[in-house]
N, C-alpha and C positions, 0 to 999 in steps of 0.2 A: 730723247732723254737718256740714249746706251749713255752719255756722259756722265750723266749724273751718279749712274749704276757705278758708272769705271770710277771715279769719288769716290766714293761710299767703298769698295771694294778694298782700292788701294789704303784707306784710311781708317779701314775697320776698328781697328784696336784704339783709336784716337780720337771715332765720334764721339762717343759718349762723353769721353770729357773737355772736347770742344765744345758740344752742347751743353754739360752742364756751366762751362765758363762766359758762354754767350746769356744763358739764361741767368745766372749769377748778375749778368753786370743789369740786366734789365731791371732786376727785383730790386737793388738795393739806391739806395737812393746819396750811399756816401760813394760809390763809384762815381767819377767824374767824366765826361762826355770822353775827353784826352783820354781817359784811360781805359773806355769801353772800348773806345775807336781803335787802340793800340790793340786790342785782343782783336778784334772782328776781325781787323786789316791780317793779321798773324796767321785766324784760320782762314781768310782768303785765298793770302797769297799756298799754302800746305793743301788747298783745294785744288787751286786752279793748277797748282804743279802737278798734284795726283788724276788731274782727267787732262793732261798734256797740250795745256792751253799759255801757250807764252802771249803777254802782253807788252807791246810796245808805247811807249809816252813820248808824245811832243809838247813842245811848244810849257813846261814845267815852269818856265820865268814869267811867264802869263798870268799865271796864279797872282791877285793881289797881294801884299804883303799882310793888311791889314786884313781881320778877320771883318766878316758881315758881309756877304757878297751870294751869289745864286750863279749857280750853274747852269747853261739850259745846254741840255744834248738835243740828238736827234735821240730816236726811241727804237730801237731792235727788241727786245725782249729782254725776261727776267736775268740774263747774263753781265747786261747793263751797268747795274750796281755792283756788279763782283769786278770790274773791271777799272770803276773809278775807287773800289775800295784799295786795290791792289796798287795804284797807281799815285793816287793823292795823298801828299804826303802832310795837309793838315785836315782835322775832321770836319764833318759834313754831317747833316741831315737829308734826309729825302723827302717827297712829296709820294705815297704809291695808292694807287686806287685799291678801291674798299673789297674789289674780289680778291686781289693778289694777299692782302695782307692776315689771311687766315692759313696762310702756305708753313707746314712745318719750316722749324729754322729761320724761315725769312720773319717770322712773325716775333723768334724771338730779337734777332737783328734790329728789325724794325722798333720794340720799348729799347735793349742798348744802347743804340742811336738817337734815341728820343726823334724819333721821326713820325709822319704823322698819314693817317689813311686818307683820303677822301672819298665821297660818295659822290659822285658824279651824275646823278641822279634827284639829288636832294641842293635845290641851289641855295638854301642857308647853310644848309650846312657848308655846301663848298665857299660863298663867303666867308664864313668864319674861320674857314682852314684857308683864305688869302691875307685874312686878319691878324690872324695867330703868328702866320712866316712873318709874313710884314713887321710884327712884333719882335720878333726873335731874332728876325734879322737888324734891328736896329738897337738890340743888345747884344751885337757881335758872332750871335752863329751864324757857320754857312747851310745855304739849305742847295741839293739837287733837283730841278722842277725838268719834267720832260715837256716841252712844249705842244705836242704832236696831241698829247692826249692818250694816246692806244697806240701799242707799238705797230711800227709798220711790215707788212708780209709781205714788201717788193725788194730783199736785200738790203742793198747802201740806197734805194730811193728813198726821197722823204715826202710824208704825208704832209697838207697846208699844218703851218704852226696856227696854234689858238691864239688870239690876242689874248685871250682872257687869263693864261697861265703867265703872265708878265703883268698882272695888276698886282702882286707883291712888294714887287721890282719899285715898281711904280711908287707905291706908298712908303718902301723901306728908301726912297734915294740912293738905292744903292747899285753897285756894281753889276752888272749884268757880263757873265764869259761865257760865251757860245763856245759849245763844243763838238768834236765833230768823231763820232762812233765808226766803223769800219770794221766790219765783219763780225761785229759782235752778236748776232743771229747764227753763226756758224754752231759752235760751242753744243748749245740746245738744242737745235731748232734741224741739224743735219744728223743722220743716223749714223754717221761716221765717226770713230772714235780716235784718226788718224790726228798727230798733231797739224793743230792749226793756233795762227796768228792774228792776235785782234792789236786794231791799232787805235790807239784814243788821242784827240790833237784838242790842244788847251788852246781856243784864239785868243786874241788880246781882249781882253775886257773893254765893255761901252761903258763909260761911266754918266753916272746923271746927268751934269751939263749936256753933254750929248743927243740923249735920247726926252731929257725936260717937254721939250715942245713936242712930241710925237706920240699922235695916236699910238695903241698900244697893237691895232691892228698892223700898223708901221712898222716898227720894232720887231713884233711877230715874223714880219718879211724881211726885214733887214739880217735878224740871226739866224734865219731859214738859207737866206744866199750865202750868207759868209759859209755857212757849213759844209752847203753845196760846194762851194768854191774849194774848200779844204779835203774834203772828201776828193775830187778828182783832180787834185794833187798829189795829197800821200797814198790813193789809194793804187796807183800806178810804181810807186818805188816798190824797189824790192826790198825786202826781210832780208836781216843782218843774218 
């Protein structure tokens, strides 16, 4: 976490009221999703400059044009989100489990974003939070779901995806874009405060017709390889 420390250092004089502007947009209810999003992404990218983290974006014309679609990454750790905030250039919700989301800042992030906890532990309740995206997705928000469930501590390996984090998908008929993370565990997760490079790849979106007829177990594996596949591609290029 020296990372987080070097943030906060270099940014001192600007927390406080990046925080109070992040918590601002939570509380109020005429701030609009666009325009929360437009602040968070602001003090993102002023974050990830301040702990010497460049992020690299592929594949940006992948993004559907129309809103209501789900992202599924693979999962590295809390960096994750700062990386697709930095990078995506229209807004999103996330899916994040029920311990992460008591984390200063990310918590206030998370009402901003109108994004939503789940308890993983509790299976109404995490129905009701497949119900709820399924919903919202089929009034035009995007939502980010990590399929994996818990980030994984093998690097760029990926843990089996869950079918069950694609039962949204499933119910919203909508877009499904695999994405595919790359060294985004660095950042946090290394005590080294050297710059380093994360790279995020937008694959082409599955769209319904596609995926209609497929267990969701299926699917789970179909966006698991594509990632695979994307990962040991870019993750052999080198940095501009």
């Amino acid at each position: 976490m020296r990372r987080i420390v070097l943030m906060v250092l270099r940014l001192f004089f600007k927390v406080p009221y990046y925080f109070y502007c992040i918590l601002r947009c939570g509380k109020r209810d005429d701030i609009s999703l666009e325009e929360s999003y437009a602040v968070v992404k602001k003090v993102t990218k002023a974050a990830n400059k301040a702990g010497r983290v460049k992020i690299e974006s592929y594949g940006l014309e992948n993004i559907p044009k129309e809103n209501g679609f789900i992202f599924f990454p693979n999962h590295q750790g809390l960096f994750d989100v700062l990386v697709f905030l930095e990078s995506c250039p229209v807004p999103f919700s996330f899916v994040i489990k029920k311990e992460a989301s008591n984390i200063i800042l990310l918590k206030q992030v998370i009402a901003a974003l109108k994004s939503i906890s789940i308890d993983r532990e509790d299976i109404r309740q995490s129905l009701q939070v497949i119900n709820q995206v399924a919903e919202e997705v089929k009034k035009g928000r995007n939502f980010l779901i990590f399929a994996e469930g818990t980030r994984s501590k093998m690097g760029n390996k990926l843990l089996p995806f869950k079918g069950g984090t694609f039962k949204s998908a499933v119910k919203a008929k909508c877009p499904i874009v695999p994405c595919a993370l790359i060294d985004s565990y660095k950042p946090f997760d290394e005590k080294s405060i050297a710059p380093v490079t994360v790279k995020l790849i937008y694959l082409e979106p599955i769209y319904y017709d596609e995926y209609a007829s497929m267990k969701t177990t299926d699917i789970a594996e179909l966006v698991k390889q594509r990632i695979e596949t994307a990962i040991q591609e870019y993750g052999n290029k080198e940095t501009a």
